[in-house]
N, C-alpha and C positions, 0 to 999 in steps of 0.2 A: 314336570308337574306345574300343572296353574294354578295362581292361587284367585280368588276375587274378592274385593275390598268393595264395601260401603263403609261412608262416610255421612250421619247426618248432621245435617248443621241447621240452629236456629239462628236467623238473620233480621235485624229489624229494614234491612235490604229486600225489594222486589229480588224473583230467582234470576232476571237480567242481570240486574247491578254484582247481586253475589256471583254470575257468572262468570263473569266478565275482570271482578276482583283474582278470581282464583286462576284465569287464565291469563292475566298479567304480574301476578304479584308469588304465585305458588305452584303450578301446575308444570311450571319450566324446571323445575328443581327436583322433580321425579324422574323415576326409571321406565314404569309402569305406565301402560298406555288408558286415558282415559275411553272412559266406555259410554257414559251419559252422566249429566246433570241437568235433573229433573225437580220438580216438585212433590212432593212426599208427606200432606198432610198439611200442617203449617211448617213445615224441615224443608230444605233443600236438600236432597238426597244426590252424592258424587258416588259413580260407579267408575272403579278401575280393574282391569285386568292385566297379572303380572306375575312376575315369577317367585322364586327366591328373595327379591327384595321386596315383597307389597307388605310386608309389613312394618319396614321399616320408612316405608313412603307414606305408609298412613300414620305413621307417629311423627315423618316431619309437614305431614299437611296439617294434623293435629294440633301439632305445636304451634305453627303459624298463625291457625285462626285464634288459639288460646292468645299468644301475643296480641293478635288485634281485635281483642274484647269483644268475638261472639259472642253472644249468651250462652249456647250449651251446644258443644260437639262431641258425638259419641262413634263409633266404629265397628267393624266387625271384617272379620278376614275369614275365608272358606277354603277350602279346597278342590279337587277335581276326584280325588279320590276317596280313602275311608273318611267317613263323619267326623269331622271336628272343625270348631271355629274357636277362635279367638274373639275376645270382645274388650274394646278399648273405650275408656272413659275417660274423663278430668277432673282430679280432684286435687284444692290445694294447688295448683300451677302449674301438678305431675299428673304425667300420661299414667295410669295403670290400665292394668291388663288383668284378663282372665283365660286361660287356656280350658276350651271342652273339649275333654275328648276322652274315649269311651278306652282304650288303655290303660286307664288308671284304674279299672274292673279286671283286664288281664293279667297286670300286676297284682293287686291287689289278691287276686284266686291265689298267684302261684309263692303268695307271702305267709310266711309264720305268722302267729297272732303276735307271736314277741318284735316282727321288724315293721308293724303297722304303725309304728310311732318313729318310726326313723325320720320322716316326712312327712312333713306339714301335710294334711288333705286327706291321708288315707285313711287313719279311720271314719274321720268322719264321712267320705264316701261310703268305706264298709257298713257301716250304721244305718247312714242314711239309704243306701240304694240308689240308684241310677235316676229314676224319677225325682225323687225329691231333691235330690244333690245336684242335677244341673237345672233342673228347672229354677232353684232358690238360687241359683247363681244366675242366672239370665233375668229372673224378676225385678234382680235388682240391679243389674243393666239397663231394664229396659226403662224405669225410674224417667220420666221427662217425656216420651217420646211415646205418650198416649195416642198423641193425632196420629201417631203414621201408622201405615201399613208396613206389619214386621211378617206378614206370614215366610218372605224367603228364610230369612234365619230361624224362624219359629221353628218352619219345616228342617231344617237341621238339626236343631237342637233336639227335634223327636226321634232324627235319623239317631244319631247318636245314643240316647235313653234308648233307642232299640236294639243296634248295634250293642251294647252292654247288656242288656239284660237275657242275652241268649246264654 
């Protein structure tokens, strides 16, 4: 399975200099093969493709720039297969995370109304519905990163709202 990683980064760096930083200072300390770094709105946008570990290569690229006082880096990991992404942000010094993905609807069908509370997220998916439940989690991802062009995750994240609501 592949997985693909963007990474955007605000840099008060031209997208050269922030290149060039990430390919002597960070990009040697991965697994995952870079795919392009481009410009992305006012963002530097880093694309990776990688297996089992890309997500663990974008929480230590993450890190990295956190350490050296970008202004704001955010993430997202894909799959090759059924819909779902991860979405990584910085808050506080700490990476968090959001997992979408449209299982939590599978589960969910095949749950008693009594084990909806077992786990954090299930009712309130139950409640909310596939639409409103991952779209108000990506909303507030996406928080900072007006300028860029998000349609590839966007279009994920509908795969997914779709994928659920069958």
């Amino acid at each position: 399975m592949e997985n693909y990683a963007t990474i955007l980064i605000k840099s008060k760096e031209s997208l050269e200099t922030t290149k060039v930083y990430l390919e002597q200072n960070i990009l040697s300390d991965i697994s995952s093969n870079v795919e392009e770094i481009k410009n992305n709105g006012t963002m530097v946008e880093l694309s990776i493709l990688g297996g089992a570990s890309t997500e663990n290569d974008v929480e230590i690229i993450m890190e990295k720039l956190n350490e050296n006082d970008f202004e704001l880096v955010k993430g997202y990991v894909t799959g090759d297969e059924d819909p779902w992404c991860s979405l990584y942000w910085i808050s506080d010094n700490q990476i968090l995370s959001e997992d979408l993905d449209g299982g939590i609807y599978e589960y969910i069908a095949d749950c008693d109304e009594s084990d909806l509370d077992d786990y954090d997220g299930l009712r309130e998916a139950k409640d909310k519905g596939p639409e409103q439940y991952f779209n108000e989690k990506f909303n507030y991802w996406k928080q900072g990163l007006e300028s860029c062009d998000l349609s590839s995750i966007r279009n994920e994240v509908e795969r997914i709202i779709k994928s659920s609501s069958c």
